[in-house]
C-alpha positions as CSV (number, residue, x, y, z in Angstrom):
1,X,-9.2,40.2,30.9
2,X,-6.8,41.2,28.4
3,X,-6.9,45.0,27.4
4,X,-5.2,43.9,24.1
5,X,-6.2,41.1,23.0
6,X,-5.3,39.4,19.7
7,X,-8.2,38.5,17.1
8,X,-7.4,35.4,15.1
9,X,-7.6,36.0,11.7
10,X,-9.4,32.6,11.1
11,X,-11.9,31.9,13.6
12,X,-11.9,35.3,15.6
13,X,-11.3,34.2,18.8
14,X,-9.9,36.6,20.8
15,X,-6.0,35.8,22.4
16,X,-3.6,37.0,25.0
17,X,-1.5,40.4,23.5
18,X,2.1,38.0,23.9
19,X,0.1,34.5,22.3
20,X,1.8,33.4,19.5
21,X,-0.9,30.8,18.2
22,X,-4.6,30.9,18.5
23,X,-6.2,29.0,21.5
24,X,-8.9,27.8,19.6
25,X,-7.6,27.0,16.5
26,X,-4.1,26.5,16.5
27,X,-3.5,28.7,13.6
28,X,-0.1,30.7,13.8
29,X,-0.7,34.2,14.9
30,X,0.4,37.1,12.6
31,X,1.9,35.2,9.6
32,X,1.9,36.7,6.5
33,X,1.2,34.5,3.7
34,X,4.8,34.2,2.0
35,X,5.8,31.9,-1.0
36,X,7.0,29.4,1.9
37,X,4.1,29.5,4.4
38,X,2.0,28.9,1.3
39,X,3.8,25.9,0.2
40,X,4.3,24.6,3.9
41,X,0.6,24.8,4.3
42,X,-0.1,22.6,1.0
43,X,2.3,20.1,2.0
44,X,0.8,19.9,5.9
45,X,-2.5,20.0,4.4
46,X,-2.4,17.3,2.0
47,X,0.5,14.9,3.3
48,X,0.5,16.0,7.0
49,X,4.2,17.4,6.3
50,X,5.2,17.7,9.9
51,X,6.6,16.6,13.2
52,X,5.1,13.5,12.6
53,X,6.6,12.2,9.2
54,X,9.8,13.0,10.5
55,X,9.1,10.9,14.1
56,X,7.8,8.2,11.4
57,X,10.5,7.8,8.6
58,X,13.1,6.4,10.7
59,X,11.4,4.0,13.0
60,X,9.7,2.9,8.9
61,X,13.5,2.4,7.5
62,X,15.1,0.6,10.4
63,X,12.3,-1.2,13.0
64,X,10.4,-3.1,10.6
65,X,6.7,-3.5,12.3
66,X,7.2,-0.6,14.9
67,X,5.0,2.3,13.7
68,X,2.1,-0.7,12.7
69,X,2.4,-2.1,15.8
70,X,2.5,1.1,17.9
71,X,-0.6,2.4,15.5
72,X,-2.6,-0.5,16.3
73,X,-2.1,-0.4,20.0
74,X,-3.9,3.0,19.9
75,X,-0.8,5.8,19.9
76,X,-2.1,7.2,16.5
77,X,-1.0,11.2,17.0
78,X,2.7,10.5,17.3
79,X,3.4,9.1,14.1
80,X,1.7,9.6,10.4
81,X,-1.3,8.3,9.3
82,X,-0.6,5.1,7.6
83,X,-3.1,6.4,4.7
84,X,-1.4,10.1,4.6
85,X,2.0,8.3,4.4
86,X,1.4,6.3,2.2
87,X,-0.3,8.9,-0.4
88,X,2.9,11.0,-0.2
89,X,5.4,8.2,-0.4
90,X,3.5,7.0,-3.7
91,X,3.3,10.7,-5.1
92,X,7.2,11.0,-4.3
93,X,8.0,7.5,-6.0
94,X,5.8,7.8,-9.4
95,X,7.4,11.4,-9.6
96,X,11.0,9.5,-9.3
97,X,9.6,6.7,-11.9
98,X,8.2,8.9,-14.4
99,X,11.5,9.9,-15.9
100,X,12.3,6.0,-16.5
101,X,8.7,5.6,-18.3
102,X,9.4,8.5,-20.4
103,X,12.8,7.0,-21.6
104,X,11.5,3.7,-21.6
105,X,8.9,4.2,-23.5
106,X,10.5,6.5,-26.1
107,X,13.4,3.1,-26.2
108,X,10.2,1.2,-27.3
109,X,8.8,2.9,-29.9
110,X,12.1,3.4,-31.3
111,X,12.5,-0.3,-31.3
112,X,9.4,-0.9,-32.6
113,X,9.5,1.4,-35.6
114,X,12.9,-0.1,-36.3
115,X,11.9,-4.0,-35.9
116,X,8.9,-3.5,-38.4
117,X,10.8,-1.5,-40.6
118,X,13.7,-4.4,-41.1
119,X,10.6,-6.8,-41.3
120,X,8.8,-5.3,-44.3
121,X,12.6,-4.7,-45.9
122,X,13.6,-8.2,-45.5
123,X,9.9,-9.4,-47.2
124,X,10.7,-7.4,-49.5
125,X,14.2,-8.9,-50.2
126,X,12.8,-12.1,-50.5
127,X,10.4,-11.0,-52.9
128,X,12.7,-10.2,-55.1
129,X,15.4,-13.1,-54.3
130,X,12.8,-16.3,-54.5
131,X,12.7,-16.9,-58.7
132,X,12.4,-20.4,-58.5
133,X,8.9,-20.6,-58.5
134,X,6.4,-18.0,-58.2
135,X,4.6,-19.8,-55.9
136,X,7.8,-20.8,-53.3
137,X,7.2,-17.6,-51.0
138,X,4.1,-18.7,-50.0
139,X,5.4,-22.0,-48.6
140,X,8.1,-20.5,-46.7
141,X,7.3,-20.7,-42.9
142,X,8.5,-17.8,-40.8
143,X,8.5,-16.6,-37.3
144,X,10.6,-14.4,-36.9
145,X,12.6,-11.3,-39.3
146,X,15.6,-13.5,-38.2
147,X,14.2,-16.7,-40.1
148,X,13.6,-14.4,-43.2
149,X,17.4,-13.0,-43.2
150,X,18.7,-16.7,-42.6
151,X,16.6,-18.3,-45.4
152,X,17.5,-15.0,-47.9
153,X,21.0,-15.9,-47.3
154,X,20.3,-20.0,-48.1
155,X,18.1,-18.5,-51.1
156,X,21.0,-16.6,-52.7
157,X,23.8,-19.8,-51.4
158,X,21.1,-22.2,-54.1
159,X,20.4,-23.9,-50.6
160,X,17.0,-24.7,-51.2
161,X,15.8,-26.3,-54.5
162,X,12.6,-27.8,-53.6
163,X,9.4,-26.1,-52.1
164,X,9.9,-29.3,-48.9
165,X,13.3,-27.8,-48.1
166,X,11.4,-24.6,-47.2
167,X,8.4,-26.0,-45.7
168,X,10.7,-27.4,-42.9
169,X,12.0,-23.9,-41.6
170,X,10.6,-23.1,-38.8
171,X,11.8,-20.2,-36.1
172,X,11.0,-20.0,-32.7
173,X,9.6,-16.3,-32.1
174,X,6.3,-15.8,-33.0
175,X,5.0,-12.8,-31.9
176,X,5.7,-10.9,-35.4
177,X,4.4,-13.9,-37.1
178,X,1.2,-12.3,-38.4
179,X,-2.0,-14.9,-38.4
180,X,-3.6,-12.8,-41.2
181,X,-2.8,-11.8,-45.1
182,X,-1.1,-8.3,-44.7
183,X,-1.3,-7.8,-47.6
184,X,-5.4,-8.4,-48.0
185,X,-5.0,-6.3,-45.2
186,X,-2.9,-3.1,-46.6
187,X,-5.0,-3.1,-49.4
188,X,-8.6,-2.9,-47.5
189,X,-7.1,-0.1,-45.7
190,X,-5.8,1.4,-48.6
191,X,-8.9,1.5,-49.8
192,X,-10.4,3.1,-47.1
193,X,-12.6,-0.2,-46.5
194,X,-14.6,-0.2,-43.6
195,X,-12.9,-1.6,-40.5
196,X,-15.5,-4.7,-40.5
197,X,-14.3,-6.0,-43.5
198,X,-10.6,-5.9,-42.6
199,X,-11.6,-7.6,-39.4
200,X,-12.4,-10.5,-41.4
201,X,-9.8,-10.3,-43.5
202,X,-7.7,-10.5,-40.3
203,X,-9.6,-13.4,-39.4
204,X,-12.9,-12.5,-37.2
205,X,-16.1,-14.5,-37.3
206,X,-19.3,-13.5,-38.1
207,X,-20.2,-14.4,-34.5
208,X,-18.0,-12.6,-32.8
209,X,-18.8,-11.0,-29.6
210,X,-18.1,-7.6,-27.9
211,X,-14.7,-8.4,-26.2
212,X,-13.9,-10.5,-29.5
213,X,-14.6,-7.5,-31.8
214,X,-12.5,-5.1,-29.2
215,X,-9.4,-7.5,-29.6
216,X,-9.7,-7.1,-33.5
217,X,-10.5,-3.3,-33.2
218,X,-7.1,-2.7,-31.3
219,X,-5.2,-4.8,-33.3
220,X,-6.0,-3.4,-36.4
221,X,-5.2,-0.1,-34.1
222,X,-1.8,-1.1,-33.3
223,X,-1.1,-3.1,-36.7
224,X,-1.6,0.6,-38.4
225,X,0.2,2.7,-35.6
226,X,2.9,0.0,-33.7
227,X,1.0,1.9,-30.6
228,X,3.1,0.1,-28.1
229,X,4.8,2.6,-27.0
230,X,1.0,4.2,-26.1
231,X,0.4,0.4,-24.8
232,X,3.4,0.7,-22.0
233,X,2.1,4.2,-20.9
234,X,-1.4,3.2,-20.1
235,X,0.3,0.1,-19.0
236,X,2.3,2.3,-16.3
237,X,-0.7,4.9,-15.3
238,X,-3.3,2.1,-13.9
239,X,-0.2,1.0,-11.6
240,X,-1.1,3.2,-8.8
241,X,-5.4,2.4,-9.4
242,X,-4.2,-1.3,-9.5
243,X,-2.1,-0.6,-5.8
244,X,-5.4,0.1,-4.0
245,X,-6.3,-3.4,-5.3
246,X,-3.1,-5.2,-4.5
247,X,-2.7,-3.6,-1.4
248,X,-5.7,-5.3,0.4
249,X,-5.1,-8.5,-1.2
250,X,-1.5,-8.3,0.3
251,X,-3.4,-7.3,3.6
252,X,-5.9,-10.2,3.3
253,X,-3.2,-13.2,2.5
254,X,-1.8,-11.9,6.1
255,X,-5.3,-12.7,7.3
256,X,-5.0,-16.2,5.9
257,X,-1.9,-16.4,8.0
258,X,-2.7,-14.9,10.9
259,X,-5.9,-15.1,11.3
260,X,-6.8,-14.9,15.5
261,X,-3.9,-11.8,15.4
262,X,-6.8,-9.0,15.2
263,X,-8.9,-8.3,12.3
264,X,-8.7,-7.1,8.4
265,X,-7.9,-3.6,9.5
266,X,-5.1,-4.3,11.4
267,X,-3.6,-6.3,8.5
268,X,-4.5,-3.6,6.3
269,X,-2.1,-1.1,8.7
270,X,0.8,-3.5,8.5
271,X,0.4,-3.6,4.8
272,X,0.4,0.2,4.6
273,X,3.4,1.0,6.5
274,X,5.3,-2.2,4.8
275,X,4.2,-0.8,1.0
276,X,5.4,2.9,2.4
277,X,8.9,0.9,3.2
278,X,9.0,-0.3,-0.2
279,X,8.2,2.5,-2.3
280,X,10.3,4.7,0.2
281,X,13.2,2.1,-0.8
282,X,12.8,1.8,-4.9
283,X,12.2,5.7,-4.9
284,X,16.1,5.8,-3.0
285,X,17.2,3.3,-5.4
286,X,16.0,4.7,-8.8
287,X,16.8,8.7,-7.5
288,X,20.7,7.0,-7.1
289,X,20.6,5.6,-10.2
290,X,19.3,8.6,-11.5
291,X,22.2,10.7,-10.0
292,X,25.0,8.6,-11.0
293,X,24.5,5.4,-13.5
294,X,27.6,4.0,-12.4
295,X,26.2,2.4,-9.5
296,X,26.9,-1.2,-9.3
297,X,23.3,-3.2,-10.5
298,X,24.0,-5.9,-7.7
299,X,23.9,-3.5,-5.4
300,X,20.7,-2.3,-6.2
301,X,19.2,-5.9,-6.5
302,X,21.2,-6.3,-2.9
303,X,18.4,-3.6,-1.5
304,X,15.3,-4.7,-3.1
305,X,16.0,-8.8,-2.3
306,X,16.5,-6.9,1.6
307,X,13.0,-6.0,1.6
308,X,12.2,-9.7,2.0
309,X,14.5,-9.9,5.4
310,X,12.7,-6.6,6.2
311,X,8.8,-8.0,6.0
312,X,10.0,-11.1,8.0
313,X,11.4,-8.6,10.8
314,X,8.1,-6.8,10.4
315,X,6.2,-9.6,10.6
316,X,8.2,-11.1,13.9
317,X,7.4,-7.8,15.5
318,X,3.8,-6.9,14.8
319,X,2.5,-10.8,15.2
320,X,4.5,-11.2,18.3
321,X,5.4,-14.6,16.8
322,X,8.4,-17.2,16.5
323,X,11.2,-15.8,14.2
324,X,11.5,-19.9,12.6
325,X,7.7,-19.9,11.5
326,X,7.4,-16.2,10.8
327,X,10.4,-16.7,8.3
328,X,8.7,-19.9,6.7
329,X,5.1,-17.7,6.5
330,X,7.1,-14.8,5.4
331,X,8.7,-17.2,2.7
332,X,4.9,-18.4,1.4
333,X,3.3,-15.2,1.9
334,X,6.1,-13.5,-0.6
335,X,5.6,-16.6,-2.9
336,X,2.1,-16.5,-3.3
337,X,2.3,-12.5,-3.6
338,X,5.5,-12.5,-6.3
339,X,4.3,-15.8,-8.2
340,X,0.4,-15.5,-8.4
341,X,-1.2,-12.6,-7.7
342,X,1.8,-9.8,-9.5
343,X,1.7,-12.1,-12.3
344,X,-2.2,-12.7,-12.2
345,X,-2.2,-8.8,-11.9
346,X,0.3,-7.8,-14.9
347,X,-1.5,-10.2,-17.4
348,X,-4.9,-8.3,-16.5
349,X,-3.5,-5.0,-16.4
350,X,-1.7,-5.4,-19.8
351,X,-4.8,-6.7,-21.0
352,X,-6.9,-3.7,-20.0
353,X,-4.1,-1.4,-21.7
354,X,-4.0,-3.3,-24.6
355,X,-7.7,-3.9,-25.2
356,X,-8.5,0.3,-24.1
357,X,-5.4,2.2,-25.1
């Protein structure tokens, strides 16, 4: 028995006088909570900041499939959770990406205050250029702030004589062509109307349902404030709610594929440790470009189109199968994932921001 024995602090278990760690625990022995051991312990707490994510990050960079392979064959204490690794790569990365969402989006709203600004000049250039009949402006056809400055110039040049002439100019953008009488529309709000009555002045039936009447609420919202700058940012936050969507579907097309090579869990481990590698990689990629903005693009686009090489590695390791067919799967797996589901994904995701911004 130990005539001096040391009583850990945390669960009171009483310790050799020379142990430097408590038997029962684990907790360190006589540490004094410093600025460091605090933020060590938040770190190791919350992202298991330790021996492990260091044995981890290199077999995750260079032997694609390794750590998912190793994790699923039951060694689960040597290297990082899947889960915990991929929680701090994804806090690591969005910290990175943050600072190109905050310039982006402040590059959009500039642009969009300065695109409806030349728009409602140029109308109002033509307002006062169009003097052959007061009823020719409303038989021009344009699409696009471009078409207004090219048929200004014809206007002043005595291009166009007859109403026909006009009614044949046609651009090819049509996103600021407006389907409803701005106008009708300025003056309702003007007015301080109420917000059904410019709805269908901007076109909405009677009829129209919940999701129908949403669409001409935000409009209206954005036609007043340009919001698409607010658009992008809520846009950008539900990326990482979407992930935990996208993930699993990544995780059940390798299912499809493989589907005698285990079960939906161990799919779901390959596709955590692969979407730590990418995140890992575009956080490397955007903190470079970050640091100096003189890096050449194609190498950048070099890394990201290696990630491809990478999953088939992965893939050749972790399925144990041919590297021919696990190249052509890899192929049609990345297809179906880049072409169809990201796509599917963006449309619904912009759709939510736009319709709940």
């Amino acid at each position: 028995m130990d005539e001096n024995p040391i009583i850990c602090k945390n669960c009171g278990h009483h310790n050799p006088e020379d142990a430097k760690f408590c038997m029962d625990c684990g907790q360190k022995i006589g540490d004094d909570l410093t600025f460091g051991l605090l933020f060590y312990n938040t770190i190791g707490n919350y992202f298991s900041f330790d021996a492990r994510f260091f044995r981890s990050v290199i077999p995750l960079l260079f032997k694609p499939g390794y750590i998912a392979s190793e994790f699923v064959k039951g060694r689960r204490l040597r290297y990082l959770h899947p889960g915990q690794m991929y929680l701090f790569v994804t806090v690591i990365f969005f910290f990175v990406f943050s600072y190109y969402v905050r310039d982006t989006r402040k590059v959009i709203e500039d642009n969009t205050k300065n695109v409806f600004e030349e728009i409602d000049n140029d109308i109002k250039r033509l307002d006062t250029i169009v003097q052959i009949d007061p009823k020719l402006l409303d038989t021009i056809q344009v699409q696009s702030f471009d078409d207004i400055n090219r048929i200004a110039k014809d206007i002043e040049a005595n291009k166009y004589k007859t109403k026909d002439s006009l009614n044949n100019t046609k651009g090819n953008v049509d996103w600021v062509n407006f389907d409803f009488d701005r106008n009708a529309v300025d003056s309702l709000i003007a007015v301080n109307a109420s917000e059904y009555k410019i709805y269908k002045a901007m076109g909405m039936d009677d009829d129209a349902g919940y999701f129908t009447k949403r669409f001409y609420s935000q409009s209206l919202k954005l036609y007043r404030t340009t919001g698409f700058g607010q658009i992008f940012q809520y846009f950008i936050d539900s990326i990482p709610l979407a992930m935990f969507v996208l993930m699993p579907l990544f995780a059940f097309i390798l299912k499809v594929f493989y589907f005698r090579s285990g079960n939906y869990s161990h799919h779901l481990v390959f596709s955590f440790y692969f979407f730590c590698f990418l995140f890992t990689v575009f956080s490397i990629v955007l903190t470079a470009n970050r640091i100096d903005e003189n890096i050449p693009a194609w190498i950048s686009i070099v890394i990201i189109l290696s990630t491809f090489f990478y999953l088939w590695r992965a893939i050749v390791r972790f399925y144990q199968k041919h590297w021919f067919w696990s190249f052509i799967k890899t192929g049609i797996i990345s297809g179906i994932y880049l072409f169809f589901v990201i796509p599917l994904a963006f449309v619904i995701m912009l759709l939510v921001a736009f319709l709940f911004y």
